[in-house]
N, C-alpha and C positions, 0 to 999 in steps of 0.2 A: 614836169616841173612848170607849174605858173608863174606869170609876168613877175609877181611878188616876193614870190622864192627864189627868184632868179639873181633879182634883186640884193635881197639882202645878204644871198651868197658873194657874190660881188664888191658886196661892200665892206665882208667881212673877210673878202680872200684876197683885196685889194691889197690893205698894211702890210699882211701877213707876208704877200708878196714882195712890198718895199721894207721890208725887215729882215727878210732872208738876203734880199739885194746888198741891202747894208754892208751886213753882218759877212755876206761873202768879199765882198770889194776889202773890208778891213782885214779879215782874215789870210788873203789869197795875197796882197799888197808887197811889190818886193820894198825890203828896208831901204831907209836913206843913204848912200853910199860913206861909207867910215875914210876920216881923212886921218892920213896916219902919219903922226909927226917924226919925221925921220934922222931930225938932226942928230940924235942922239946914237942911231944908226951907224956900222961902219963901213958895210959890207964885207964878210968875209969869203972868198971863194972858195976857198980848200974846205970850211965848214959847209956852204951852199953846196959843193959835190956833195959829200957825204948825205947831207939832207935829200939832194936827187937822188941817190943811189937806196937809200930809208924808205923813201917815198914810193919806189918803183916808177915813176915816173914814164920809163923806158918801156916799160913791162905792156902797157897799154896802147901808149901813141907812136910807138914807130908800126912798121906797117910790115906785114906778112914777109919773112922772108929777110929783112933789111939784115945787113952786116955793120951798122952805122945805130949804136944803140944812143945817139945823142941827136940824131936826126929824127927830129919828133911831128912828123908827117903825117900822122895818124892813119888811117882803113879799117883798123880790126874791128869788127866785127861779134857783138855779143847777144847771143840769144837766149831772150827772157818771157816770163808770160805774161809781160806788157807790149812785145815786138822787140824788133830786135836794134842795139843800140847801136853807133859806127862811132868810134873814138875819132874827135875831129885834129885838125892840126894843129898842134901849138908850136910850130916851129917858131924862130924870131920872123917869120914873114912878113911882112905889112899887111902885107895885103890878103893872104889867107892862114897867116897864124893871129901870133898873140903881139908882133912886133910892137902895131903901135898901143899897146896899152902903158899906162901908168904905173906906176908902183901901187898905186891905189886900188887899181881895177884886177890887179894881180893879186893884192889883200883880200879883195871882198868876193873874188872867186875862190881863194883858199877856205875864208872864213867863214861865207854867208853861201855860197854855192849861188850867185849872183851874178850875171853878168855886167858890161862895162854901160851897157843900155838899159840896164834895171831889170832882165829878163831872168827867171828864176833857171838855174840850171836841173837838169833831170839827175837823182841821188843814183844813177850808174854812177855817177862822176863822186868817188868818195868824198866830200865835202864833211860828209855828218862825222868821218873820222878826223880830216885835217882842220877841222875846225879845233881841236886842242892843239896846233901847231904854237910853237911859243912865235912873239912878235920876228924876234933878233934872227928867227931861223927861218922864215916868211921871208924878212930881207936878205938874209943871207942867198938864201936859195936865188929870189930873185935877179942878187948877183953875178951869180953863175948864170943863171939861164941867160942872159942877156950875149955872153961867150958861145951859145952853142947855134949851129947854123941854119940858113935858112932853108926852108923848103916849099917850093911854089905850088905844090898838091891839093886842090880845093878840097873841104870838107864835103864829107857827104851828110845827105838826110837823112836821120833814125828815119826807119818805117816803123813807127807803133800805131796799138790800135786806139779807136778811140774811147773813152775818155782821156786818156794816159797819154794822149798825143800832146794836151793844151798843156801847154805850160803853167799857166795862171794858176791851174788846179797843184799846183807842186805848194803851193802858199798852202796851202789845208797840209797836206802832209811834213811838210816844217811845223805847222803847228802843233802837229801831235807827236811828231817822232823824232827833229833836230833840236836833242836834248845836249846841253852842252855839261853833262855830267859823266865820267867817265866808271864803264864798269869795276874794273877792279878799281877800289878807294886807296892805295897805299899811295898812288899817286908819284912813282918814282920812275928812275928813269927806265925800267925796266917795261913798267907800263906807257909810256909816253913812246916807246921805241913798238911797243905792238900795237897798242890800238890809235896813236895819233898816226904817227910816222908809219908804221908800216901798215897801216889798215888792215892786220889780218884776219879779222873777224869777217869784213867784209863779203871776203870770200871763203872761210871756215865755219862761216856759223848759219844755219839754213832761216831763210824769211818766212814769213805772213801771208797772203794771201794779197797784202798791199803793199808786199816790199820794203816792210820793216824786222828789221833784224830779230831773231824770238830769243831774249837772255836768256830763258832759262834752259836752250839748248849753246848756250855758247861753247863756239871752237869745237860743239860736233859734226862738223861737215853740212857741206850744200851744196847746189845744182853747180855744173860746171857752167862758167860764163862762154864757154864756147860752145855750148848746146848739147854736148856731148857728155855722159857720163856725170860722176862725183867729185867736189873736192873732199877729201876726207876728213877725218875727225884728227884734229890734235889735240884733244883733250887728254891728260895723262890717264886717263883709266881706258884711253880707248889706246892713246899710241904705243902705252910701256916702253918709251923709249928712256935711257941714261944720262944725264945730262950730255955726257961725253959725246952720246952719241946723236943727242940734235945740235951740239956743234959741228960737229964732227961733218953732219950732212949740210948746214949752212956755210959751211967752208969750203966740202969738196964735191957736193952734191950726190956721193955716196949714205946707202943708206945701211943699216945693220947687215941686212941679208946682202950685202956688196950689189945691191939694185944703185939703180943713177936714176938719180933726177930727171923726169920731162916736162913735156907740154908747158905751161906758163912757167910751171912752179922754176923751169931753170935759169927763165929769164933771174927772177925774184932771187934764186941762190946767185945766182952771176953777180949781182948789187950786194947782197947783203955779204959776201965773199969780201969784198973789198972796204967794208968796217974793219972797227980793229976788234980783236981775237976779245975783249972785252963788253963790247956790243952783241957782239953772237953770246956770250954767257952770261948777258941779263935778259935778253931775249929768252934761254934757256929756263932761266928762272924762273920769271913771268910762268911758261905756261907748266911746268911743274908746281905748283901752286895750286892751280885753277882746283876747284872742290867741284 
């Protein structure tokens, strides 16, 4: 290539290059932090349990082994084919949970998957589900947490690999994949208790190649987050279960063939067990339905 060519490549891969700059900084950009008017707010506790117990909450951040499922210490450990994640502490800590955050900074991690520093969080962390979380149950919840205790256990470092290490790059996949439209349209509480509150898709529905959930396999199974194995399909043409009998298992963690419940999924029965016998049968609803 000559002095001339050189040149005018240059001049033409220059823009091109301060347009892609752009175009990524607006893209990748975490949101303004949302201030969320609380007077109208009451907090309820007894509702905030139940939303932690909806939530799983426990299921993920306490830590291998613990007896203490409100001690949200985090460790676990989840292996993906982006590396592998470590669920951090949210205890009420100061100094390595969530102690001193805001109500706000606890919104815009619910909502936006956003930390209290403007740092985008990684979609292990279900965001893209509780982002339907209703306001009043955001504070609710909040409420409660604020009751549950502390734990001095510093966070650990995901080890991912790179690209999927940068944060910054999480801004390009909200853009294409944290859609604030929920799959099933009935919109009722039946849906709002699976795909907000309890994120089951999350881990019943298999992803992408970039870690986006594939609909048109929804609630037929995917990679176990513990590295090992499947989660299954609870799609009604795969499970054939009765209603009776997926209450029946979120109640007692028995299942048809008198099998018990394991591995995460008992954590998940243990919470959803203590809703009321009406939440387990919209729940049941919900995925008898699914076409």
């Amino acid at each position: 290539m000559n002095a001339l060519n050189f040149n005018k490549t240059v001049l033409i891969s220059f823009p091109l290059v301060i347009i892609a700059i752009i175009i990524y900084t607006f893209i990748t950009q975490p949101k303004k932090p949302t201030q969320i008017d609380i007077s109208l707010l009451k907090g309820n506790i007894d509702n905030g349990k139940n939303v932690f117990l909806a939530s799983g909450c426990n299921s993920c951040h306490t830590s291998d082994g613990s007896n203490n499922k409100y001690l949200l210490s985090g460790g676990q450990k989840f292996i993906t084919n982006f590396g592998t994640f470590v669920a951090p502490n949210i205890s009420t800590s100061r100094e390595h949970g969530i102690g001193s955050w805001s109500f706000s900074d606890f919104y815009n991690s619910i909502k936006f998957g956003q930390s209290p520093s403007g740092k985008h969080y990684f979609p292990a962390y279900p965001y893209n589900s509780y982002q339907h979380m209703h306001d009043e149950d955001i504070y609710d919840l909040w409420t409660f947490w604020k009751t549950l205790p502390s734990d001095e256990t510093p966070s650990q470092i995901h080890d991912l690999f790179f690209p999927f290490n940068f944060r910054r790059n999480i801004g390009i996949w909200k853009t294409f994949f944290m859609k604030d439209n929920y799959f099933d349209q009935k919109l009722d509480r039946s849906t709002y208790l699976v795909e907000a509150l309890g994120h089951c898709a999350e881990c019943h529905t298999p992803r992408n190649y970039i870690g986006s959930l594939k609909k048109s396999e929804w609630m037929r199974g995917g990679i176990n987050p513990s590295g090992k194995g499947k989660i299954p399909s609870i799609h009604p043409s795969d499970l054939k279960w009765t209603k009776d009998e997926i209450v029946e298992y979120l109640s007692s963690g028995f299942t048809p063939d008198y099998d018990m419940v394991g591995g995460k999924m008992a954590s998940v029965v243990e919470n959803i067990s203590q809703l009321s016998d009406l939440d387990r049968e919209l729940i049941a609803d919900y995925l008898l339905r699914l076409e």
